[in-house]
N, C-alpha and C positions, 0 to 999 in steps of 0.2 A: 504494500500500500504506500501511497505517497499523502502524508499530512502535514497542516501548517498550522502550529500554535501559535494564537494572536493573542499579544498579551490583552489588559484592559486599558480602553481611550475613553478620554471626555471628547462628548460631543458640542464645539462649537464655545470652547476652554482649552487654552494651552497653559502648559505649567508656569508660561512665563506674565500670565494676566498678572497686574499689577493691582487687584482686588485680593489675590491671595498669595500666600507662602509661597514656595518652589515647592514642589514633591520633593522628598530625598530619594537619594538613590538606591540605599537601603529596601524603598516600597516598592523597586521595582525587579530586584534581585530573584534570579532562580535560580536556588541551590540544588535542586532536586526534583527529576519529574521520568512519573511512568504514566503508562498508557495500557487500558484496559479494555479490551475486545469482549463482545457479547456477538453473539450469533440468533436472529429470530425471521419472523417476518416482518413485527413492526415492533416499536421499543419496547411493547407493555410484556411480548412473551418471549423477546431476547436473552438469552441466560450466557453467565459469564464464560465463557471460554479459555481467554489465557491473557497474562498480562508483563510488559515488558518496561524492563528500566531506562530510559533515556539518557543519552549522554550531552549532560548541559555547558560544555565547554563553551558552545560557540555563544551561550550569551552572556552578552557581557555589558558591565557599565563601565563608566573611566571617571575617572577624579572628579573630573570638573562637573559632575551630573549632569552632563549633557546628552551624550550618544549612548541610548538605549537600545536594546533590541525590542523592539515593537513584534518580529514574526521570525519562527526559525519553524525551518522545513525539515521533517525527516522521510526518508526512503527506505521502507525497513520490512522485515519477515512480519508475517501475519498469518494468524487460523485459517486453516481454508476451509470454507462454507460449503453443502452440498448444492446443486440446483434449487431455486426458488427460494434459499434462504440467506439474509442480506448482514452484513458485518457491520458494526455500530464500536464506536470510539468514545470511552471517555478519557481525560487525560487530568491527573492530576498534579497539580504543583507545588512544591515547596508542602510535602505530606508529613513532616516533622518524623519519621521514625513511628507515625502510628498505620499509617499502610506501608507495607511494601511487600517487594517481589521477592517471593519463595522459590523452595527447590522447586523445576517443570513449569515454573511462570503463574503459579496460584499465588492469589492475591493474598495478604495477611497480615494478621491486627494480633497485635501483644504475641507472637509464636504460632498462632494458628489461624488456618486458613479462614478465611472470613465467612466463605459459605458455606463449610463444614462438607459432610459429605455428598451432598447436592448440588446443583448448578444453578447460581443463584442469579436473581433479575435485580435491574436495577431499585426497583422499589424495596427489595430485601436488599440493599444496600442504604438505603436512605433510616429501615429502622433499623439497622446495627446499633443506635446511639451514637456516631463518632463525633455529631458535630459538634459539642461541648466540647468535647478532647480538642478537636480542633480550633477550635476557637481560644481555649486555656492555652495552648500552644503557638499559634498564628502570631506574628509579630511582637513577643514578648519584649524582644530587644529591639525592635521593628525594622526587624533584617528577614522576615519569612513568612510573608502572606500565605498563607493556603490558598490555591486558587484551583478551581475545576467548572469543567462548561457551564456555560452560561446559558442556559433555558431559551429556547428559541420557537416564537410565536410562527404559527403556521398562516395566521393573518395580518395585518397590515392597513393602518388609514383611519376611517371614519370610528367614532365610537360602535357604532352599530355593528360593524365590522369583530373588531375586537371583543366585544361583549358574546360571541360566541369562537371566540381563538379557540385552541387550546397549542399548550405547551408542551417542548419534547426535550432531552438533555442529553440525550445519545446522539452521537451525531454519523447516518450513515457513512460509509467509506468505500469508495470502488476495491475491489479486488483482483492483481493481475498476477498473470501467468511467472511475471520474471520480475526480477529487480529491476533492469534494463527498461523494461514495458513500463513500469510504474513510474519508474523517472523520465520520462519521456513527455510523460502527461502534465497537467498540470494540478497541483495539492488540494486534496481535499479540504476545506477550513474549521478549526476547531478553534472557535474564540472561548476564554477562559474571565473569570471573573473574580474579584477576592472574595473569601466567605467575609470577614471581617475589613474594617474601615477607620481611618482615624481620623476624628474631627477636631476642630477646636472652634470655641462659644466664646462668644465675647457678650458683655454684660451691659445694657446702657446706663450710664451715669442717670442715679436719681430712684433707682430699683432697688428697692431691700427686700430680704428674706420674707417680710412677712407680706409684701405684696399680693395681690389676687386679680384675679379679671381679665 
């Protein structure tokens, strides 16, 4: 398969608006990212498959927080699906040591595999419980966002529109015969998002504590 992790953008905000801070560089860091295949027909009855470790060399920040990687591409081995059933990508980043890749490419939380002796879908990954772990972990020192796909609306536009979306987190991925063939094409997109965020509040002059209203 051929995919391209994007990291997260403000739409129509650059870091350098002079209404706020710079981002650090810190929030943009990937220290660590694997990539988890499910195999179905459509997301709801996709069940996990196998999952691999990425090699995050190529991103990079530099001193001056200015040159980020925004998107890095990989060209890599993948499950292979039988006919009529489609390969689905999630990619996770900066997972602190609470997922990672086992012996045979089985995913795994605290020493064991995450979906135990079954093949598990993405909604039995959603109640494992991990998002508190993640979250108590994600940018403690605000050098390691967790970040994983970003929920992706199958409509677009009007409210009316929208008010019957529904949303998907997997994100399909072609599947090709050769390495050669995959890279030839062009990447799949897998835009990623933080779980967590860091704000700062400012107070107006004349407000106290016991204020209301």
């Amino acid at each position: 398969v051929k995919v391209a992790i994007n990291m997260p953008t403000s739409s129509g905000l650059t870091r350098a608006d002079d209404r706020y801070d710079d981002g650090e560089s810190n929030e943009y860091k990937v220290n660590e990212a694997l990539i988890a295949f499910f195999g179905g027909t459509e997301e709801a009855n996709a069940t996990f498959m196998k999952a691999y470790q990425l090699d995050v060399s190529g991103w990079t920040v530099d001193d001056d927080d200015e040159q980020i990687t925004q998107t890095a591409s990989y060209v890599m081995e993948a499950p292979a699906v039988p006919n009529g059933v489609s390969l689905y990508a999630l990619a996770v980043v900066n997972a602190n040591g609470i997922l990672t890749v086992g012996d045979d490419g089985m995913l795994m939380r605290d020493g064991s595999p995450v979906f135990g002796e079954g093949a598990g879908t993405i909604e039995a990954l959603r109640v494992e419980k991990t998002v508190d772990a993640f979250i108590s972990a994600s940018g403690n020192d605000n050098s390691s966002f967790f970040m994983t796909n970003a929920p992706l609306s199958d409509k677009s536009g009007s409210d009316s529109q929208r008010s019957s979306a529904a949303a998907s987190t997997l994100v399909k991925v072609k599947v090709y015969d050769t390495k050669e063939a995959a890279g030839a094409e062009e990447a799949d997109p897998i835009f990623v998002e933080r779980l967590v965020g860091k704000v700062s509040v400012s107070i107006a002059k004349g407000i106290t504590a016991g204020d209301s209203g």
